[in-house]
MARLUMLUM-227273 format. One record per atom (N, C-alpha, C): residue number from 1; residue in three letters; atom name; x, y, z. Coordinates in pm, 1 decimal, m for minus. Example, Ala and Ser with C-alpha at 12.3 -4.5 7.8 and 13.67 -1.06 7.14 Angstrom:
! MARLUMLUM-227273
<site 1,'ALA','N',<1319.0,m569.0,780.0>>,
<site 1,'ALA','CA',<1230.0,m450.0,780.0>>,
<site 1,'ALA','C',<1320.0,m330.0,780.0>>,
<site 2,'SER','N',<1285.0,m225.0,708.0>>,
<site 2,'SER','CA',<1367.0,m106.0,714.0>>,
<site 2,'SER','C',<1290.0,3.0,787.0>>,
//
This chain:
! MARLUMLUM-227273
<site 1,'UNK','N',<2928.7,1130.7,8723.0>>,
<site 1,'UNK','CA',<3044.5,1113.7,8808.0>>,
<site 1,'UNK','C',<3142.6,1228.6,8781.8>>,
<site 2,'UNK','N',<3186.2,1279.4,8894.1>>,
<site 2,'UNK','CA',<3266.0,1418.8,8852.3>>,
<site 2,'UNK','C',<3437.1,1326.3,8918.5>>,
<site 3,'UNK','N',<3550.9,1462.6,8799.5>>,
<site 3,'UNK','CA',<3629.7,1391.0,8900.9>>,
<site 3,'UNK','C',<3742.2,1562.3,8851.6>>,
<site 4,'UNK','N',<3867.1,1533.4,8950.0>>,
<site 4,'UNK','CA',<3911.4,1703.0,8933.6>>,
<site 4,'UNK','C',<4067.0,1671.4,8833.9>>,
<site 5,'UNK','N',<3991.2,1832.3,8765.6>>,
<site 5,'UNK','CA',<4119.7,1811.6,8660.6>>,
<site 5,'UNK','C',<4271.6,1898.4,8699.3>>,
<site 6,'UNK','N',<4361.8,1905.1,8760.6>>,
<site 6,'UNK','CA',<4488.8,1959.2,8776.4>>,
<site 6,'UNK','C',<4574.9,2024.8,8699.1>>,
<site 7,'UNK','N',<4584.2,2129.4,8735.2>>,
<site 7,'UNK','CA',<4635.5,2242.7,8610.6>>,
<site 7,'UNK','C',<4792.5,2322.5,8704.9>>,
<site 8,'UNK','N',<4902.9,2269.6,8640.6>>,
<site 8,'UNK','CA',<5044.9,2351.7,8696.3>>,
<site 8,'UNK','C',<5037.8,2501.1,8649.0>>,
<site 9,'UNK','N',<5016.3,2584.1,8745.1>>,
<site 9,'UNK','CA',<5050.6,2706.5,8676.3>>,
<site 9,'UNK','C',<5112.2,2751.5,8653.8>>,
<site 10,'UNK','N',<5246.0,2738.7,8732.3>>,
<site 10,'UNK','CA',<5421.6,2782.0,8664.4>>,
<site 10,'UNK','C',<5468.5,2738.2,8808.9>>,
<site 11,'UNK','N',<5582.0,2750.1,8834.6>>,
<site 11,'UNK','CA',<5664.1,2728.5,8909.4>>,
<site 11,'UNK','C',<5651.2,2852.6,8984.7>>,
<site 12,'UNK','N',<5691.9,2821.9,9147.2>>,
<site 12,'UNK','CA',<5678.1,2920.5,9237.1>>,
<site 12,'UNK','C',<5737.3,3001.9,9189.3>>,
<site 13,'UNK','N',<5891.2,2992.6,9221.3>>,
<site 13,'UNK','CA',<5993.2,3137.5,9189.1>>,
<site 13,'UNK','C',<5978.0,3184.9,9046.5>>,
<site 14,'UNK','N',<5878.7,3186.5,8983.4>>,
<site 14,'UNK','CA',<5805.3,3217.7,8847.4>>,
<site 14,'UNK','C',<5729.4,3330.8,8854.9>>,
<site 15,'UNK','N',<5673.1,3332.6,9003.5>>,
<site 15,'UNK','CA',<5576.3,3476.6,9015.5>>,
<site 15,'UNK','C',<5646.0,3517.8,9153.2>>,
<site 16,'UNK','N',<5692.5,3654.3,9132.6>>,
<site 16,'UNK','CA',<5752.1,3673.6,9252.9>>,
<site 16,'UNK','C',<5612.4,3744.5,9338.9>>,
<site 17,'UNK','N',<5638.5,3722.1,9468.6>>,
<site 17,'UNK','CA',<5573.1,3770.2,9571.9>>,
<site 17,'UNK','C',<5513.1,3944.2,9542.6>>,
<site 18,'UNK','N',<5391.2,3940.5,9619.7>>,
<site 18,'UNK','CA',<5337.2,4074.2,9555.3>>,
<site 18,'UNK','C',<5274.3,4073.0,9382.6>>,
<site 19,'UNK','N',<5275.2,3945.7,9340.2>>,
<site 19,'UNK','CA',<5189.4,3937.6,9180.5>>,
<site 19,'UNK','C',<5131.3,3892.0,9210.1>>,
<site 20,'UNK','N',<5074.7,3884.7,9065.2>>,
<site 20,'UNK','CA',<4964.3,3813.9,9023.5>>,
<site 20,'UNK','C',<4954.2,3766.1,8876.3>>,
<site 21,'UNK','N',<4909.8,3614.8,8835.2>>,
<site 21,'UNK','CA',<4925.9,3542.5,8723.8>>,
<site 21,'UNK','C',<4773.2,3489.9,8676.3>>,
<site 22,'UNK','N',<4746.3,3527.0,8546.4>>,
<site 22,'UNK','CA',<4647.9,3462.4,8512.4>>,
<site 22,'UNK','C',<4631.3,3335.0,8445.6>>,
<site 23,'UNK','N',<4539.7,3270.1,8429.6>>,
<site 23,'UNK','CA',<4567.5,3132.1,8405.1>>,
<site 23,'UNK','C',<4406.7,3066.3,8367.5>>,
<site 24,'UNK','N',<4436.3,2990.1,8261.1>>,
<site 24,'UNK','CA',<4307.4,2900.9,8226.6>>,
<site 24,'UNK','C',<4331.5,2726.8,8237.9>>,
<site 25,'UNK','N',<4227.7,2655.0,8258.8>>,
<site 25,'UNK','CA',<4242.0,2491.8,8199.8>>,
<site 25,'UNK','C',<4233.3,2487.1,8124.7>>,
<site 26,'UNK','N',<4302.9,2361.8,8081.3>>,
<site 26,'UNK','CA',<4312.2,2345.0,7980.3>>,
<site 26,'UNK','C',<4177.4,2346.2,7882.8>>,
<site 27,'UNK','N',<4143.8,2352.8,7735.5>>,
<site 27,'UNK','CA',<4046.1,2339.0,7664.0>>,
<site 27,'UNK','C',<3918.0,2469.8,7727.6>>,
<site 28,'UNK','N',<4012.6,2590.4,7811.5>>,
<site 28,'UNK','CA',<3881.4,2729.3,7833.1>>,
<site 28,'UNK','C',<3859.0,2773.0,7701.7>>,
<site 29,'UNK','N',<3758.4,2794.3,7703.5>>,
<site 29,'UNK','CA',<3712.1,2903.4,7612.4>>,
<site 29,'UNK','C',<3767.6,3058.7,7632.7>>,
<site 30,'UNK','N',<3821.0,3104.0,7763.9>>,
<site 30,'UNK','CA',<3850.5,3228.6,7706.0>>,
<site 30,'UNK','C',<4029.7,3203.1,7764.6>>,
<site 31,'UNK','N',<4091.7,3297.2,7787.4>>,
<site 31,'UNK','CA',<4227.8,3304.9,7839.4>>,
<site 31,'UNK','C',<4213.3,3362.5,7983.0>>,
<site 32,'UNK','N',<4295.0,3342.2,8098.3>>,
<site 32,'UNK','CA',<4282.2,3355.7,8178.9>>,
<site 32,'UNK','C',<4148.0,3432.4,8269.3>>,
<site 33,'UNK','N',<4114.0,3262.1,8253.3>>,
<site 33,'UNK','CA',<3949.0,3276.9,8313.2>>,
<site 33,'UNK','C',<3959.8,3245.1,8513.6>>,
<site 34,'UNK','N',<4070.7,3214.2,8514.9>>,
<site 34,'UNK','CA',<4136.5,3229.2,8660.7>>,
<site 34,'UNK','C',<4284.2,3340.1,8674.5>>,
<site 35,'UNK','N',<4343.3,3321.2,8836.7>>,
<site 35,'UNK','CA',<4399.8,3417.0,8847.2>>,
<site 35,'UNK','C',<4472.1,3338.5,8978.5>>,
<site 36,'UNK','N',<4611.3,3367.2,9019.2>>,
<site 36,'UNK','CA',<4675.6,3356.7,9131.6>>,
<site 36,'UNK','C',<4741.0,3480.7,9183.2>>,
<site 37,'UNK','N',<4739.8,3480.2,9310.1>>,
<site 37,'UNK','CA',<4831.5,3632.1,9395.3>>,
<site 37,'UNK','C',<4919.2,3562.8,9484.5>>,
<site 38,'UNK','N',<5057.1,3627.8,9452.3>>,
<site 38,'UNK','CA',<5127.7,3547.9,9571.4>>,
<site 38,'UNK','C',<5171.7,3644.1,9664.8>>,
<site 39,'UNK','N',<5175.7,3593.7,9818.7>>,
<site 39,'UNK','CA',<5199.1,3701.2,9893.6>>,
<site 39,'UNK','C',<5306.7,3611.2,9988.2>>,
<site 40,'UNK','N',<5414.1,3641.0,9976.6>>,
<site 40,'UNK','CA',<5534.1,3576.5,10049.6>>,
<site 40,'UNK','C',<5532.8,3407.0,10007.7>>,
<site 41,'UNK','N',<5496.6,3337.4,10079.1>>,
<site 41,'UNK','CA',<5475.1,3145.1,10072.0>>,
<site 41,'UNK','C',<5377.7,3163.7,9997.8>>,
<site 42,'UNK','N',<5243.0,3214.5,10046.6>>,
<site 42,'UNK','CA',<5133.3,3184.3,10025.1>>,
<site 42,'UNK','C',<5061.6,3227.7,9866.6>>,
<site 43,'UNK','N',<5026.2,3157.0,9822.9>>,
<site 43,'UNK','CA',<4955.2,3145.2,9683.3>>,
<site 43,'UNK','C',<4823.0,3147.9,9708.0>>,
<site 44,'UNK','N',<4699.9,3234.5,9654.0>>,
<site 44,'UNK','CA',<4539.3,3269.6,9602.9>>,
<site 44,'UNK','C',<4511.9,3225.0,9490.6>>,
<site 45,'UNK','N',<4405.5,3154.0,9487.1>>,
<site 45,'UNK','CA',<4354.0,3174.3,9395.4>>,
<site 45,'UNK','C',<4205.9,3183.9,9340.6>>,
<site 46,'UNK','N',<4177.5,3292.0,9243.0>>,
<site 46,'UNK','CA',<3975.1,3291.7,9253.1>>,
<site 46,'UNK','C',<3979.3,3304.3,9091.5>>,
<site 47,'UNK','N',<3876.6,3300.5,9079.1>>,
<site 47,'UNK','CA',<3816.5,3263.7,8963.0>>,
<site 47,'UNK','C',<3794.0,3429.2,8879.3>>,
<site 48,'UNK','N',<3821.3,3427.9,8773.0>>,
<site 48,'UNK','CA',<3834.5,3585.6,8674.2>>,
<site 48,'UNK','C',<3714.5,3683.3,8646.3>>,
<site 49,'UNK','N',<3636.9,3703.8,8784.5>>,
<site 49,'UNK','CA',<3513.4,3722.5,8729.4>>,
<site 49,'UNK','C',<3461.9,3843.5,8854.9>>,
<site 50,'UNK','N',<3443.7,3944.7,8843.9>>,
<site 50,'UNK','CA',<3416.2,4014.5,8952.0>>,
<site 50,'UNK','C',<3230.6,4045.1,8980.7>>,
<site 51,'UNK','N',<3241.5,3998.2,9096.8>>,
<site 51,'UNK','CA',<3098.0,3978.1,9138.5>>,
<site 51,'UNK','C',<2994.1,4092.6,9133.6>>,
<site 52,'UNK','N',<3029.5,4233.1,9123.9>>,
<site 52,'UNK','CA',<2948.3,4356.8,9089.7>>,
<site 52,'UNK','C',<2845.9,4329.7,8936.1>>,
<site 53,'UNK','N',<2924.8,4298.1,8800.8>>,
<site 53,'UNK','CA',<2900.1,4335.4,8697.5>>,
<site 53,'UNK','C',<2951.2,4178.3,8616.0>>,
<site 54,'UNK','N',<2990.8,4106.2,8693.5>>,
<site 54,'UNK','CA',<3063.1,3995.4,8621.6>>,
<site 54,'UNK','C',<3184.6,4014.4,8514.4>>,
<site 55,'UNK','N',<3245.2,4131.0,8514.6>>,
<site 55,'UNK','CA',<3362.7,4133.7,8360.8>>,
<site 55,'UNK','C',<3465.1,4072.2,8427.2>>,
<site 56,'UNK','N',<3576.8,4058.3,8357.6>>,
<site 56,'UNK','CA',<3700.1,4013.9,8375.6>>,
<site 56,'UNK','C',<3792.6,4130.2,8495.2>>,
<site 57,'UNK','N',<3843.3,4077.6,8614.1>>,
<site 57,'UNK','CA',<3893.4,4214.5,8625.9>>,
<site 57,'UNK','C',<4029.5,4240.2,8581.4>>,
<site 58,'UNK','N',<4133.6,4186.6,8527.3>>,
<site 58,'UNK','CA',<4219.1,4271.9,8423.2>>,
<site 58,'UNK','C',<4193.2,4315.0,8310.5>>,
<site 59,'UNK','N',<4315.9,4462.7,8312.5>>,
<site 59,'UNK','CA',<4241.1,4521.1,8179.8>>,
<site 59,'UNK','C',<4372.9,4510.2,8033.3>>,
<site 60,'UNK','N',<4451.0,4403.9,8138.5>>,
<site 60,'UNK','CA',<4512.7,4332.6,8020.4>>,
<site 60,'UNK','C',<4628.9,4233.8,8076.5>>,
<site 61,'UNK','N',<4675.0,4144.9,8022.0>>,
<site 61,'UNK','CA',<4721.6,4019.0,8069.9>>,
<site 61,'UNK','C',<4830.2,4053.5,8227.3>>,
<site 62,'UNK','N',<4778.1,3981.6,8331.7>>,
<site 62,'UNK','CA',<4849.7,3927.9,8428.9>>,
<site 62,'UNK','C',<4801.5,4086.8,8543.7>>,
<site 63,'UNK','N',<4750.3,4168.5,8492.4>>,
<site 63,'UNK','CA',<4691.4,4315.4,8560.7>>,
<site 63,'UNK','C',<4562.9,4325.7,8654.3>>,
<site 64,'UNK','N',<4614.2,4228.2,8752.4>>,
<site 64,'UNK','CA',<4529.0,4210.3,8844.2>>,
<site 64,'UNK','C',<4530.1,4305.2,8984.7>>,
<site 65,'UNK','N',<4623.6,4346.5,9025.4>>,
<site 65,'UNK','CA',<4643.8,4439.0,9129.9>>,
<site 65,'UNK','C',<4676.7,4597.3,9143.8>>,
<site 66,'UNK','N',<4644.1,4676.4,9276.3>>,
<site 66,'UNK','CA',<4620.7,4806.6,9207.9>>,
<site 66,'UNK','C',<4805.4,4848.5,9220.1>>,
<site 67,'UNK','N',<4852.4,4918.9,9165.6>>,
<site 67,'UNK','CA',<4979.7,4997.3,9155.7>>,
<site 67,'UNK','C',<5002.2,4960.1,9279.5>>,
<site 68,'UNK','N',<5002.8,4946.1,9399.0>>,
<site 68,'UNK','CA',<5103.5,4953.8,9497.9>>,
<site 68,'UNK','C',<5145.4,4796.4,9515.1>>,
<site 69,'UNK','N',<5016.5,4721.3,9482.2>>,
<site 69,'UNK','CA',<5046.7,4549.6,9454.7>>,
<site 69,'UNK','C',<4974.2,4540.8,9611.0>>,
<site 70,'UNK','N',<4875.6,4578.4,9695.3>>,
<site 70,'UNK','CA',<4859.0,4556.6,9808.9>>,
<site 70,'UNK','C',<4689.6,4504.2,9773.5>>,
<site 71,'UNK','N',<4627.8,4538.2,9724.8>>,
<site 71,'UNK','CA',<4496.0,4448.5,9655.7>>,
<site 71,'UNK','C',<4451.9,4431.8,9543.1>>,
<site 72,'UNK','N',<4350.5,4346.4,9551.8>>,
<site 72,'UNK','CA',<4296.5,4347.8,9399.8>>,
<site 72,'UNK','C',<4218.8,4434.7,9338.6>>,
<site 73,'UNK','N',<4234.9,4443.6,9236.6>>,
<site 73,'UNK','CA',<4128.4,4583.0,9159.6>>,
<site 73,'UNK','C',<4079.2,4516.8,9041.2>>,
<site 74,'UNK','N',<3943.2,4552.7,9029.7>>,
<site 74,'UNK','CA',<3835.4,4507.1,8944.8>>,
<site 74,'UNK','C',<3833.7,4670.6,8832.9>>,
<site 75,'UNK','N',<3926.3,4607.1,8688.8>>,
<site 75,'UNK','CA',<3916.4,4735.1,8653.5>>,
<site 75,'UNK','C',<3840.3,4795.7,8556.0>>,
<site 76,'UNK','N',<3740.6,4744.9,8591.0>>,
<site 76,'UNK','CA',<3598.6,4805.5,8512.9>>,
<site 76,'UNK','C',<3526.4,4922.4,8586.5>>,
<site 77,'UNK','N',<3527.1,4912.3,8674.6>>,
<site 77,'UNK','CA',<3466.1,4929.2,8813.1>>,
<site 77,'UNK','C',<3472.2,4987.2,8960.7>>,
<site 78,'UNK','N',<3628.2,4958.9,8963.0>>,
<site 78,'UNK','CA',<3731.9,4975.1,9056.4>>,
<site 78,'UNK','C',<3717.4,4932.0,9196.9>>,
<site 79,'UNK','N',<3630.9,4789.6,9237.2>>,
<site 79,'UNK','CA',<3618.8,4764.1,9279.6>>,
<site 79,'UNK','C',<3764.8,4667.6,9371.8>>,
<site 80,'UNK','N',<3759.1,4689.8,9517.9>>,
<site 80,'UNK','CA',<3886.9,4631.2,9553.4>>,
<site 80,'UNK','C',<3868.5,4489.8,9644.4>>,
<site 81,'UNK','N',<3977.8,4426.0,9659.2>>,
<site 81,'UNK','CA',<3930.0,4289.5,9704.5>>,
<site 81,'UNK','C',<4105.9,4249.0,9795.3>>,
<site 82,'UNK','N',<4076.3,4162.4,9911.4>>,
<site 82,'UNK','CA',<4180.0,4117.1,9942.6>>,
<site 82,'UNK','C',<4215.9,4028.0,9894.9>>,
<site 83,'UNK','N',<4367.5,4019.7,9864.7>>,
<site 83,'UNK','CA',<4366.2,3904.8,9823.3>>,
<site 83,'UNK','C',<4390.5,3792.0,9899.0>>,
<site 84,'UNK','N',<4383.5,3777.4,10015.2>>,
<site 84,'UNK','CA',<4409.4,3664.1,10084.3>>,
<site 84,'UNK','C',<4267.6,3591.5,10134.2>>,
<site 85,'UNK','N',<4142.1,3651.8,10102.9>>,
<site 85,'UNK','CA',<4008.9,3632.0,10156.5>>,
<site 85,'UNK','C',<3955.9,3635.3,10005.0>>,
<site 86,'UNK','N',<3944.6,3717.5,9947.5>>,
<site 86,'UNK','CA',<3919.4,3773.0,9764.4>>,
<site 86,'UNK','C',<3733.2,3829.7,9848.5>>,
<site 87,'UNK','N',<3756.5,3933.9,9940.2>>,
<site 87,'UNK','CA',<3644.3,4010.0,10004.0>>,
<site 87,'UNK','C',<3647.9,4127.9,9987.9>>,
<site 88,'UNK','N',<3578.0,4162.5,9900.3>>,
<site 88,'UNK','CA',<3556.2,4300.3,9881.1>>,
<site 88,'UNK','C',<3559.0,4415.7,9995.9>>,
<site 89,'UNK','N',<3658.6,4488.2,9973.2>>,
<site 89,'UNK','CA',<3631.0,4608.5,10073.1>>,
<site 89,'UNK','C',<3593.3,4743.0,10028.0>>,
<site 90,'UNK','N',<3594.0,4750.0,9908.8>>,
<site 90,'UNK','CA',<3546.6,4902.5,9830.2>>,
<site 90,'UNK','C',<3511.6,4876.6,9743.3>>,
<site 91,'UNK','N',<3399.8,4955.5,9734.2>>,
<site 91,'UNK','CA',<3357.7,4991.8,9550.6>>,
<site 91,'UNK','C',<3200.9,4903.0,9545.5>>,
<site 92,'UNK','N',<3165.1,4917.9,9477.6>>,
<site 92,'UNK','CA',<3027.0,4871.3,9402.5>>,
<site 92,'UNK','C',<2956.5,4768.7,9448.1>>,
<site 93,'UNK','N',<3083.1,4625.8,9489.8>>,
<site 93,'UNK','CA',<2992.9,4514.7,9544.2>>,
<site 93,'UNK','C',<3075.4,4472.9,9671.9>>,
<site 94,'UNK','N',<3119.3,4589.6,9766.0>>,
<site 94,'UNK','CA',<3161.7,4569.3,9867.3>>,
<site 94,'UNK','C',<3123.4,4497.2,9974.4>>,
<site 95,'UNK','N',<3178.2,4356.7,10060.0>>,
<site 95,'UNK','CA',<3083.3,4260.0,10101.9>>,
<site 95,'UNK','C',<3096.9,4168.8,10047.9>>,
<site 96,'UNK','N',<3108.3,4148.1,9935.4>>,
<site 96,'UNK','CA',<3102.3,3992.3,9873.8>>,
<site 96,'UNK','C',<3210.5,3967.6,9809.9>>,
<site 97,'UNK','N',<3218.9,3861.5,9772.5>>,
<site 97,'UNK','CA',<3324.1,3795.3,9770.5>>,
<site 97,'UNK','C',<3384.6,3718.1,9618.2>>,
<site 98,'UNK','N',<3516.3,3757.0,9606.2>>,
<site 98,'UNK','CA',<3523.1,3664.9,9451.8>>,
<site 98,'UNK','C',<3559.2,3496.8,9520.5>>,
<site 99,'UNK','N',<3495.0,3447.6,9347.6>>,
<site 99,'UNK','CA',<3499.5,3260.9,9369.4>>,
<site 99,'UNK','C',<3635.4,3231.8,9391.0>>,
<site 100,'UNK','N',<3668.3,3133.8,9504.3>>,
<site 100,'UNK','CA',<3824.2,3096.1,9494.2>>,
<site 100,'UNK','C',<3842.4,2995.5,9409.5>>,
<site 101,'UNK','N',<3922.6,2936.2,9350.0>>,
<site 101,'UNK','CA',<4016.5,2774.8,9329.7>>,
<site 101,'UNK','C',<4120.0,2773.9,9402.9>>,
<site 102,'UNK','N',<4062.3,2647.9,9413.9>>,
<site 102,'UNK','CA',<4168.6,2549.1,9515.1>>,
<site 102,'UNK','C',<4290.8,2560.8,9429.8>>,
<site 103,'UNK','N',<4414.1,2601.8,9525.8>>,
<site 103,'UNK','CA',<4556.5,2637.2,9478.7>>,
<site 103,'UNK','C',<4626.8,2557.1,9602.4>>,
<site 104,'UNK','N',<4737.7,2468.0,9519.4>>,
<site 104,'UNK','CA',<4814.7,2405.2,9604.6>>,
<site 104,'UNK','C',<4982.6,2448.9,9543.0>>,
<site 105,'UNK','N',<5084.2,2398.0,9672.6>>,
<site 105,'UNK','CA',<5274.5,2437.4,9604.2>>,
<site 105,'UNK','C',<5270.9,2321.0,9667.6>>,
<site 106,'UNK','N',<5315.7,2218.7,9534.6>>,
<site 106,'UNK','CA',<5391.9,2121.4,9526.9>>,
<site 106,'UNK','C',<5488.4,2095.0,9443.8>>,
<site 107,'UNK','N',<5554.5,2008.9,9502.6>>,
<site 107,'UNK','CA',<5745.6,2077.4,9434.3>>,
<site 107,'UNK','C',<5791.8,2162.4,9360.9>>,
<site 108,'UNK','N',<5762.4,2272.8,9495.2>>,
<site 108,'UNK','CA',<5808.9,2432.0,9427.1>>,
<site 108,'UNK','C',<5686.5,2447.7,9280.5>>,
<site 109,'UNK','N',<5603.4,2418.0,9254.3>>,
<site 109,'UNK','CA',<5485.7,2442.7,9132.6>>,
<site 109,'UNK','C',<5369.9,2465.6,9173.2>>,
<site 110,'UNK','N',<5303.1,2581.0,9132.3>>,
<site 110,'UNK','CA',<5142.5,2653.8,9226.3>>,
<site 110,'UNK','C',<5040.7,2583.2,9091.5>>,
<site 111,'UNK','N',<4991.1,2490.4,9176.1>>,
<site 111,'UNK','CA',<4913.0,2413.1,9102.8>>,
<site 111,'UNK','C',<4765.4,2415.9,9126.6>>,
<site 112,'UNK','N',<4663.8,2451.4,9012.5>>,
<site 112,'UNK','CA',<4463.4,2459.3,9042.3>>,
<site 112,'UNK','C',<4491.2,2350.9,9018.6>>,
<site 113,'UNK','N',<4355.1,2308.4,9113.6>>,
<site 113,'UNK','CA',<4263.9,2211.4,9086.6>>,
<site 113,'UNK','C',<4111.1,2295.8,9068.5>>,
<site 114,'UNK','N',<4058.7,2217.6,9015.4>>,
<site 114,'UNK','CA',<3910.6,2210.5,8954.7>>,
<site 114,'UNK','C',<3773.0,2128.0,8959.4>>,
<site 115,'UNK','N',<3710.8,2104.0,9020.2>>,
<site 115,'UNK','CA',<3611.1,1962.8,9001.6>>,
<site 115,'UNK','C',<3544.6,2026.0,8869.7>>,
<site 116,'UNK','N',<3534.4,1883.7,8845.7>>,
<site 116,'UNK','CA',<3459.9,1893.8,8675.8>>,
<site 116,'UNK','C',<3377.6,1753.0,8703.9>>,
<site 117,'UNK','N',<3244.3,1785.5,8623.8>>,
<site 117,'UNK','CA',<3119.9,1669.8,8641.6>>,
<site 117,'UNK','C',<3136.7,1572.4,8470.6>>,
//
């Protein structure tokens, strides 16, 4: 029987628009094994793992986007991704796509969910 575990990731006005926040559930094994991008209202979120080579794509805490803050960058690799789709448009595994989590804003708080078995 699976059932989903709910994880607050901070409060909206916590990540301003144009970031990005990394984030684990509780009891991960590594540290931000997920990731959120906020772009005006709207909150992303995919899973820490870039589909070319599988590494992490920050190359150090919360360093998910390239310098201008307009996509994502895989920085092993330099592979780029939207963040509103998480679809690769350049680089190595262009075409495919990073894993999302379900990201919800409820009272003002950008909250994962997770199914867990």
């Amino acid at each position: 029987m699976s059932h989903v575990s709910r994880h607050v990731v901070c409060r909206l006005d916590a990540l301003p628009d144009q970031e990005a926040r990394g984030f684990s559930f509780p009891g991960a094994q590594f540290p931000d094994e997920y990731f959120v991008v906020r772009r005006g209202d709207a909150v992303y979120g995919y899973q820490n793992h870039c589909p070319h080579a599988g590494n992490f794509l920050n190359w150090k805490p919360d360093a998910f986007l390239t310098r201008d803050r307009t996509l994502i960058m895989c920085s092993a690799h330099g592979a780029l991704f939207e963040p509103g789709s998480g679809l690769c448009v350049a680089g190595p595994c262009k075409g495919r796509m990073l894993a999302p989590v379900r990201i919800a804003i409820e009272q003002d708080e950008i909250v994962a969910y997770q199914d867990q078995d």
